[in-house]
Each structure stands twice: as C-alpha cells, then as structure tokens.
BAMARLO-356597 format. One record per residue (C-alpha): x, y negated, z negated; residue in three letters. Coordinates in steps of 0.2 Angstrom, whole numbers, padded with zeros to 4 digits, always signed. Layout:
REC,X,Y,Z,type
REC,X,Y,Z,ALA
...
***
This chain:
REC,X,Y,Z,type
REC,-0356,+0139,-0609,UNK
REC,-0349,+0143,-0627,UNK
REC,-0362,+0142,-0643,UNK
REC,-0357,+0137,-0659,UNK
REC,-0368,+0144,-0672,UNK
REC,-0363,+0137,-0688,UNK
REC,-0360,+0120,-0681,UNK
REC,-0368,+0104,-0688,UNK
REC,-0375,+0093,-0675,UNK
REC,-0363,+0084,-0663,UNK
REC,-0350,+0095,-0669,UNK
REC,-0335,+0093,-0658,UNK
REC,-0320,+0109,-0654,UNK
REC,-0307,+0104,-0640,UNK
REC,-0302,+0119,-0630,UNK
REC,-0287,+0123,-0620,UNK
REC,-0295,+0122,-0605,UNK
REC,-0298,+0101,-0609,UNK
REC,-0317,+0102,-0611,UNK
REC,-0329,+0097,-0624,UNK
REC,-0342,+0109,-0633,UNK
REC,-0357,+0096,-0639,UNK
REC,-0369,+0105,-0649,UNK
REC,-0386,+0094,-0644,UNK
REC,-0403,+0096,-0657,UNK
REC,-0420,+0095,-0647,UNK
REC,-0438,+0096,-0655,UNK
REC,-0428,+0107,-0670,UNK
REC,-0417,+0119,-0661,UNK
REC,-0398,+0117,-0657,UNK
REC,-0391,+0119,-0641,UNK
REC,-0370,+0119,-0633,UNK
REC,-0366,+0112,-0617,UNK
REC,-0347,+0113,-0612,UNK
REC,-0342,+0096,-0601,UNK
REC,-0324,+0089,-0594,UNK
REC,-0318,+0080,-0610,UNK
REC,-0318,+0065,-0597,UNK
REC,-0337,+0067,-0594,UNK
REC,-0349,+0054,-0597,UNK
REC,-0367,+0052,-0607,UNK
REC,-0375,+0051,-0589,UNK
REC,-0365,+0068,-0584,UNK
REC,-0374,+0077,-0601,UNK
REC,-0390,+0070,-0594,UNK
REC,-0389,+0079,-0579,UNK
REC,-0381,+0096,-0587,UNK
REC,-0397,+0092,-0601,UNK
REC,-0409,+0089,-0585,UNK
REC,-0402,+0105,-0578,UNK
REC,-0402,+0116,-0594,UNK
REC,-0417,+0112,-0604,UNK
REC,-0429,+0106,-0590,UNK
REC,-0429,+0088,-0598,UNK
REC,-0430,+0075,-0583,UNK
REC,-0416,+0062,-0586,UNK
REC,-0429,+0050,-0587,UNK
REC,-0437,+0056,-0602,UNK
REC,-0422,+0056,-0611,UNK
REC,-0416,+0047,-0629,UNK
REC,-0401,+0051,-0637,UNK
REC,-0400,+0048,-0653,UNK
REC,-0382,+0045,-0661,UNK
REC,-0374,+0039,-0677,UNK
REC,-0366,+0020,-0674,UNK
REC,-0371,+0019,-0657,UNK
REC,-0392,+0019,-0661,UNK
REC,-0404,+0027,-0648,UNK
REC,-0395,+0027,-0632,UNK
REC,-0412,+0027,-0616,UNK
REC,-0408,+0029,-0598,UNK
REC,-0402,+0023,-0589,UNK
REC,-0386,+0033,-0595,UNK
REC,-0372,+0016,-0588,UNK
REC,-0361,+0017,-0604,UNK
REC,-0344,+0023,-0599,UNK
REC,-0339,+0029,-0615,UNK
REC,-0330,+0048,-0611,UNK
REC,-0339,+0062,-0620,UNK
REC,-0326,+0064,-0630,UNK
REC,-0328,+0050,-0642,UNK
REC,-0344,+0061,-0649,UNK
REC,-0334,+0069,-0660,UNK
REC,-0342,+0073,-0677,UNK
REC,-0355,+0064,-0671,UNK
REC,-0375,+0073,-0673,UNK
REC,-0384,+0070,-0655,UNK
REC,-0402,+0072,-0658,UNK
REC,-0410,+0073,-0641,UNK
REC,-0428,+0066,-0638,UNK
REC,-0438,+0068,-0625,UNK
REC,-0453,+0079,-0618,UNK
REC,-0449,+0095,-0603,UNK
REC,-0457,+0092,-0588,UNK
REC,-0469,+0103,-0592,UNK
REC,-0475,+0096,-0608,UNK
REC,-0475,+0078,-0598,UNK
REC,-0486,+0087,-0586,UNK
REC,-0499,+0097,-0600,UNK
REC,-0499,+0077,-0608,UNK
REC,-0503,+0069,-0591,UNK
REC,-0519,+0081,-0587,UNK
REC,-0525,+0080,-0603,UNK
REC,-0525,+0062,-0602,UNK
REC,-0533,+0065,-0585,UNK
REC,-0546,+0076,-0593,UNK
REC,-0550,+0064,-0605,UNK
REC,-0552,+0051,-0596,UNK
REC,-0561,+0058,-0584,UNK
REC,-0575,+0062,-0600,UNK
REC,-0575,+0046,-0605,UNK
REC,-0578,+0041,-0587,UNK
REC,-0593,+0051,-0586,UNK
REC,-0599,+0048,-0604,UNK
REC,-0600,+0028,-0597,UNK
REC,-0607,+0032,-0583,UNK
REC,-0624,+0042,-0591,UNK
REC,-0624,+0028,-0604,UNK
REC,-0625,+0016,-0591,UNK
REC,-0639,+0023,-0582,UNK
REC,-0650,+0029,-0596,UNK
REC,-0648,+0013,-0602,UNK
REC,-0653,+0006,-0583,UNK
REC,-0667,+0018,-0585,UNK
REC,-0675,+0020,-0601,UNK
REC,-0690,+0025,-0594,UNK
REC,-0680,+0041,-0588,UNK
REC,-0691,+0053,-0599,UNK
REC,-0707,+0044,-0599,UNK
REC,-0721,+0052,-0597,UNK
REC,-0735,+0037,-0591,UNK
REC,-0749,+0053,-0586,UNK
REC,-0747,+0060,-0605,UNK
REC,-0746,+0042,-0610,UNK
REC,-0763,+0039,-0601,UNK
REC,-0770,+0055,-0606,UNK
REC,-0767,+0053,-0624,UNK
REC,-0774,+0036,-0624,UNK
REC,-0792,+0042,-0617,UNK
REC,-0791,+0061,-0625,UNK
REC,-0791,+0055,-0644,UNK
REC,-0800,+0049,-0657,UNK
REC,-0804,+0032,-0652,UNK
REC,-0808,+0025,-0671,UNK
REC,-0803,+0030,-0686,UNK
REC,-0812,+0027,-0703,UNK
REC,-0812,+0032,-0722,UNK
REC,-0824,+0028,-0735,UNK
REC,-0821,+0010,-0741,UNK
REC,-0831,+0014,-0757,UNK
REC,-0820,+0028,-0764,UNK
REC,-0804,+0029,-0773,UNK
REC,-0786,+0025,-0762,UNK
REC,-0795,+0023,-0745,UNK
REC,-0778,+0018,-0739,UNK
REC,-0773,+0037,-0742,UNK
REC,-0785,+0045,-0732,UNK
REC,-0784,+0032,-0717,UNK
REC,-0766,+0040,-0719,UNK
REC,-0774,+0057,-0719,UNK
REC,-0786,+0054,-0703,UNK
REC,-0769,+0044,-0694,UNK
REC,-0761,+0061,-0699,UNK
REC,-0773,+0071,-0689,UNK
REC,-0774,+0060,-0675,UNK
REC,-0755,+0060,-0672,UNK
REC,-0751,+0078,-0676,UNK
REC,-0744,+0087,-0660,UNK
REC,-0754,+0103,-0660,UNK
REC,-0772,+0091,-0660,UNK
REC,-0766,+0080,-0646,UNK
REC,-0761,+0094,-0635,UNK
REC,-0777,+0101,-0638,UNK
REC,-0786,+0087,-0633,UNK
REC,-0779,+0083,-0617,UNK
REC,-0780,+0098,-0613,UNK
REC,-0799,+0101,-0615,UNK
REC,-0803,+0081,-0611,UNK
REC,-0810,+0080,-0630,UNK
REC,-0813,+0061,-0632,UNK
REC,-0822,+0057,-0651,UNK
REC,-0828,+0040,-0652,UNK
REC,-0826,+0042,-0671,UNK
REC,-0816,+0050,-0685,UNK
REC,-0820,+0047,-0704,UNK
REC,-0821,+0056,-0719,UNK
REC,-0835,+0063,-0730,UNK
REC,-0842,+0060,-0748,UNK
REC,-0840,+0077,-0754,UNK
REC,-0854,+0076,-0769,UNK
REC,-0868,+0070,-0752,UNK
REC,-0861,+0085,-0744,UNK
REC,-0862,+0099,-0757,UNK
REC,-0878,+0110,-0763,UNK
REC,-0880,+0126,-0774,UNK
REC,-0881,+0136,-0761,UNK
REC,-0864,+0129,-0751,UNK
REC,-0851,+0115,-0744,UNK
REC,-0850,+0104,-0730,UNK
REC,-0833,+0105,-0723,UNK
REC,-0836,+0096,-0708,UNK
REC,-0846,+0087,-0696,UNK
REC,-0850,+0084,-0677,UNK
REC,-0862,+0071,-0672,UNK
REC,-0869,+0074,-0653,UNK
REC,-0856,+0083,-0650,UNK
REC,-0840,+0071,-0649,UNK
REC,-0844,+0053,-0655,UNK
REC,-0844,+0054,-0674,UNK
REC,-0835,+0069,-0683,UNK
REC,-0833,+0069,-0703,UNK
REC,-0822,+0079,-0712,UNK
REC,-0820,+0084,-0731,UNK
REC,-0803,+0078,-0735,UNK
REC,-0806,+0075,-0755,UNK
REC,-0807,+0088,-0767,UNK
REC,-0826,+0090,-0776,UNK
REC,-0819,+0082,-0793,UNK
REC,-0811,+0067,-0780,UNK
REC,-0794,+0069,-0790,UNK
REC,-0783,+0073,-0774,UNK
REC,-0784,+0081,-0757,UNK
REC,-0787,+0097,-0749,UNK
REC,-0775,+0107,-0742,UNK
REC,-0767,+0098,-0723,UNK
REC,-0768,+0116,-0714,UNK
REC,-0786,+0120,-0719,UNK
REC,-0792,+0104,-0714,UNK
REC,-0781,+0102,-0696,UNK
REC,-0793,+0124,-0696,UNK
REC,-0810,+0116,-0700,UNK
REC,-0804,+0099,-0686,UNK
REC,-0802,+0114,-0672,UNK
REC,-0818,+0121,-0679,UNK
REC,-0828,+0105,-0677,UNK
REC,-0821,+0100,-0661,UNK
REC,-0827,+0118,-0653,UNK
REC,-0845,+0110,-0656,UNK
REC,-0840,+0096,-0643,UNK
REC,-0842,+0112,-0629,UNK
REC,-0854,+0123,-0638,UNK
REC,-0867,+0118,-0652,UNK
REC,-0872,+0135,-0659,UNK
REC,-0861,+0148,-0668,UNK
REC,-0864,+0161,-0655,UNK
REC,-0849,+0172,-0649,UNK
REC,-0845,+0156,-0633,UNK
REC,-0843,+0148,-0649,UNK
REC,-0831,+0158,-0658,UNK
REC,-0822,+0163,-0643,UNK
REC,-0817,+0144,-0638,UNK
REC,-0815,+0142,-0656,UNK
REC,-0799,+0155,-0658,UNK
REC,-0791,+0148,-0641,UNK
REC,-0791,+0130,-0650,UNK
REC,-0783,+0137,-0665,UNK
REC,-0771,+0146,-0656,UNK
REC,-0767,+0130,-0644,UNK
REC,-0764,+0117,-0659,UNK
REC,-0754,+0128,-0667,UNK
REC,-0742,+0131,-0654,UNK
REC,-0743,+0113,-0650,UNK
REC,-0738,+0109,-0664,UNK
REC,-0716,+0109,-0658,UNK
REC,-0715,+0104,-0677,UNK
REC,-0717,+0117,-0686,UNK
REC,-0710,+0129,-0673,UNK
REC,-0724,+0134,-0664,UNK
REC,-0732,+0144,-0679,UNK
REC,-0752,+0147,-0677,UNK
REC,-0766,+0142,-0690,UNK
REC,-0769,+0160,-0697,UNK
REC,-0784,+0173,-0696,UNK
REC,-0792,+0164,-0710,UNK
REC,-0804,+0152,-0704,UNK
REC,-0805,+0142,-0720,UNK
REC,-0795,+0142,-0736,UNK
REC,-0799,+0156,-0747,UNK
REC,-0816,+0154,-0759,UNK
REC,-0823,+0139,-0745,UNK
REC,-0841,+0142,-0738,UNK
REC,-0840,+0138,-0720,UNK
REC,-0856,+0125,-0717,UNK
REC,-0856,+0111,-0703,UNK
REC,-0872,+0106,-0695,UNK
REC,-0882,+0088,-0691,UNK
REC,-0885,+0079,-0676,UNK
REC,-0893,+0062,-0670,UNK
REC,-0911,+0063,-0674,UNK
REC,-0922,+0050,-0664,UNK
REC,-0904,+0042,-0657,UNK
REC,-0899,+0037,-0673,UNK
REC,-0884,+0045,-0686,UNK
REC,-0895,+0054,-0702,UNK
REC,-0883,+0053,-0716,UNK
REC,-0900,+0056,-0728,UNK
REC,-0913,+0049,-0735,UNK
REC,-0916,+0031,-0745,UNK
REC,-0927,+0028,-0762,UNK
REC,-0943,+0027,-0752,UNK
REC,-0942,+0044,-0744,UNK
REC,-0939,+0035,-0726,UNK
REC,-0925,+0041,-0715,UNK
REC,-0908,+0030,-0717,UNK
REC,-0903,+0025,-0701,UNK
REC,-0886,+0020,-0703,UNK
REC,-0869,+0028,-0709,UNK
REC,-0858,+0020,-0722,UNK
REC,-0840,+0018,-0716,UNK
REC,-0827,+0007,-0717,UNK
REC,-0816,-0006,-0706,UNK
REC,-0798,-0009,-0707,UNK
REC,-0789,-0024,-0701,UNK
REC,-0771,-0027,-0706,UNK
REC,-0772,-0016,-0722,UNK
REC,-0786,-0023,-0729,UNK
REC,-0801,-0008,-0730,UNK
REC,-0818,-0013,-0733,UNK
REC,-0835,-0006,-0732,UNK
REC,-0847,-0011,-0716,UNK
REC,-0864,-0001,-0709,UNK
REC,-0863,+0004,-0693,UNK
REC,-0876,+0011,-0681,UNK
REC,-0874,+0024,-0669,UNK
REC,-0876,+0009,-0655,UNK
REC,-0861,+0000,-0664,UNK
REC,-0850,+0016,-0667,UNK
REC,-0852,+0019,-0647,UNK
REC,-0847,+0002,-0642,UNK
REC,-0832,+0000,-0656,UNK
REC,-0823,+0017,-0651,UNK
REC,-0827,+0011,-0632,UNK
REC,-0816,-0005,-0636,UNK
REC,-0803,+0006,-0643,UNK
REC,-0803,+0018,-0628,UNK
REC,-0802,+0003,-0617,UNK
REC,-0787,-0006,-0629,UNK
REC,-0776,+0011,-0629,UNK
REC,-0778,+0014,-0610,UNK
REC,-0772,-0004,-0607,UNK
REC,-0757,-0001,-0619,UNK
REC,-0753,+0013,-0609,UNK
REC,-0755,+0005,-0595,UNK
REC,-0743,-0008,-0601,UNK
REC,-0730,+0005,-0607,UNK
REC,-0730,+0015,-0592,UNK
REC,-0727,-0002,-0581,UNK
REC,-0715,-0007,-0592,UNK
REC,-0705,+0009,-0594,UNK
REC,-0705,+0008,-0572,UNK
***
C-alpha cells in the first residue's frame, strides 16, 4: 500500500496497475489504502476494518456532496468517483468502543451502589443510633437547669449552663461515672466573695444542687468557658468524695483528663495543669444543714431556708424560691421527661 504524504484529503492518483490510492483522515491523522478502481465504499470499509481496527459498524464517512455516508455501505458508486474528494473517517477502534463500554459499566455500576446505600440508610435511619447512650445521657445529666432571674441577661447564662450540659467532654464523663445532678444554676458572685477569698463553685449533698460562678465580680461579662467547664469537673468530684483529701484529688485529675478527651470537639485536648485560671482562689464548700439548702442568713439573724432561682418556660426567665423538697421533686420530673423522650426516640429510630 503506497502513502501520499503531501496529499490533501481524498486526494485521488490513477496508477497503471487500474487502482485507486484514497488518502482517508481519522481522529487527525492521514491514512492510504490502494483498492481496484471498481471497488466500492463497502469494499473500503472492509480494507478500513482490516487496517485500522475500526469495526464497519462504527463507521461514518464524511464526504463533500455526498454528506455523511453510515453503514450500512449499499451505495454502489465505484471508488473512483472520490476523486478530489476529502474523506474524513469517523468512528471509534474496537478498543476505544471497548475502554467506553467498561467505563460506562463501571459507572454505572457506582451509581448502582450509591442508590442502593441511599435506599437503605434511608429504610434505616436508625442505623447509627445509639438508644443505651440515648438512655444514659437522659439519666446521667443535669436534670434542671437555672440562672438567676434577678441579674442582668439571664437569658445568657441559661445559654452558659445549656452550654455545659451539652458539651461532649461533661457528658462522657457523666455516664461514665453515673453522675445525675438534680440541679445546675449559677451564683451571685458578690454573696460569694470575702476578703480573705472566692467561691467558685458549689456542691449541695453531693449531687442535687451545684452553683457555679459564671459572671465576672463587677457583673460586666463572663468568665472564661475553659476555667469554668475545670472548676465543673472540680465540683462534680465532690459527688464521690466530700473532703479535699488525696481520694479527692486523685478522682479529680482522672475527670479532667476524661472530659477533655471527651471532648471530640476540640480534638481531644485536656483541661491543662492548672486547676483554675491564673490569680483565682480555689474555695467550694456548703452542704444541706437541718435538710434544708443554706444560701445565708435573713435580716433577723435566723437561717434562710430557701435558695433563689429561676424558672424558665418558653423563653420567659423569672424568679421563683424553691426548697430543697421542690428542687428534688422538679429535677425528678425532668429525669423522668428525658428518659421517656429517649425512650420515645429509641422506639422510633427501631
């Protein structure tokens, strides 16, 4: 088979021998075949079949006045009536049909199995619930939350308390160790400050009330999250061990370390060395006296017997009194709500 190099397309030569040199352009590149002069379009298919690999049915010619010429090849017109004529040749090797055809395969056969997980997780929802965490964290919690209605934004600090009740670290830690607090609520900081130090925090009979400083002294903003979420761990040590002995200190250290690795947040990182932020006297202490929550004394000198909270129903925050008999029965009720709703959520998620 002869090649033309400095042929334009479709370029015709007669030789002596009565064939026909046709000079055929695929995907950019030029290629001769020689054929009978009598030879048809269905004759070059075959020879173009042969040559390049091209199955016939693949084929398109593409030629001037006669258009785009598809198999199959029936026109009888002789070979020889292309001359001068460019034949573009379009159509994909057997091999480049067969690359197409799997990746077509391939891709369906993702987007078979991409539907088929959506269909199932979408069956199942419940795939990754977790009805014992969901039951856990509904008894191992703190069962009411409260600020002090009577000082500035108690909106914000409700924020604050909801803030520790829902971080990750504190509510691994409190399943873990069964920790159930009937009551969470904040502190006045100028009742809880003397000359000689501060109050930071608060645990009443170990568990069912525990306070916390949240505000700064001047009650112009808040106290740093991380030291507050340090003297929470603190305060929850005194649920197991009342005294600040070395049991004490010991359990202490291991809650840090747990809520800080608890915490998936933040990566893992722990609270620090530092018990407390820098300049901060370490002082909790109090307990029920004669069954009843001290907070101090009136005007007569006699013991008050009630602590000042607040309520909070559908945004609305508002100062109540509540005795150590009514804080006991209010977090029961929220223990006993949050287990039904987990009970709900778990048979729901089934």
């Amino acid at each position: 088979m002869d090649t033309f190099q400095n042929n334009f397309d479709g370029e015709v030569e007669e030789t002596e021998s009565n064939t026909t040199s046709l000079i055929v352009t695929h995907h950019g590149k030029q290629h001769t075949f020689s054929l009978f002069s009598q030879s048809t379009i269905a004759d070059l298919s075959s020879v173009i079949q042969e040559s390049l690999s091209v199955p016939s049915s693949n084929q398109k010619f593409m030629i001037p006045k006669l258009g785009l010429l598809r198999p199959p090849f029936s026109n009888p017109l002789p070979i020889s009536s292309l001359a001068g004529k460019r034949i573009t040749l379009m159509g994909a090797t057997a091999a480049e049909a067969n690359a197409v055809s799997t990746a077509g395969r391939e891709v369906d056969a993702a987007a078979a199995k991409r539907r088929e997980a959506h269909a199932k997780y979408a069956a199942n929802p419940s795939h990754h619930v977790d009805s014992k965490k969901l039951q856990e964290e509904a008894t191992y919690t703190f069962h009411t939350l409260r600020p002090l209605a009577y000082l500035p934004n108690p909106e914000r600090s409700l924020r604050f308390l909801e803030r520790l009740r829902d971080d990750a670290g504190i509510k691994a830690t409190m399943r873990k160790h069964k920790f159930s607090v009937g009551l969470l609520t904040e502190m006045d900081p100028a009742v809880h400050t003397t000359h000689e130090s501060r109050t930071l925090g608060l645990n009443r009979n170990r568990g069912e009330v525990i306070e916390l400083r949240l505000r700064t002294d001047a009650y112009d903003g808040y106290r740093d999250y991380a030291t507050i979420r340090r003297t929470l761990c603190h305060e929850l040590t005194h649920n197991v061990w009342g005294k600040h002995d070395r049991n004490f200190w010991d359990l202490c250290k291991v809650i840090e370390k747990e809520v800080g690795v608890g915490d998936w947040r933040r990566g893992g990182q722990t609270l620090g060395r530092e018990q407390y932020a820098e300049g901060e006297d370490v002082a909790d202490h109090g307990a029920w006296e004669g069954g009843e929550y001290v907070l101090g004394r009136d005007e007569r000198g006699g013991r008050q017997d009630t602590a000042v909270v607040s309520s909070v129903s559908e945004g609305d925050v508002s100062a109540v009194e509540l005795s150590r008999r009514e804080i006991m029965a209010r977090a029961a009720e929220e223990r006993m709500r949050r287990q039904k709703d987990a009970e709900r959520t778990a048979e729901d998620s089934s």
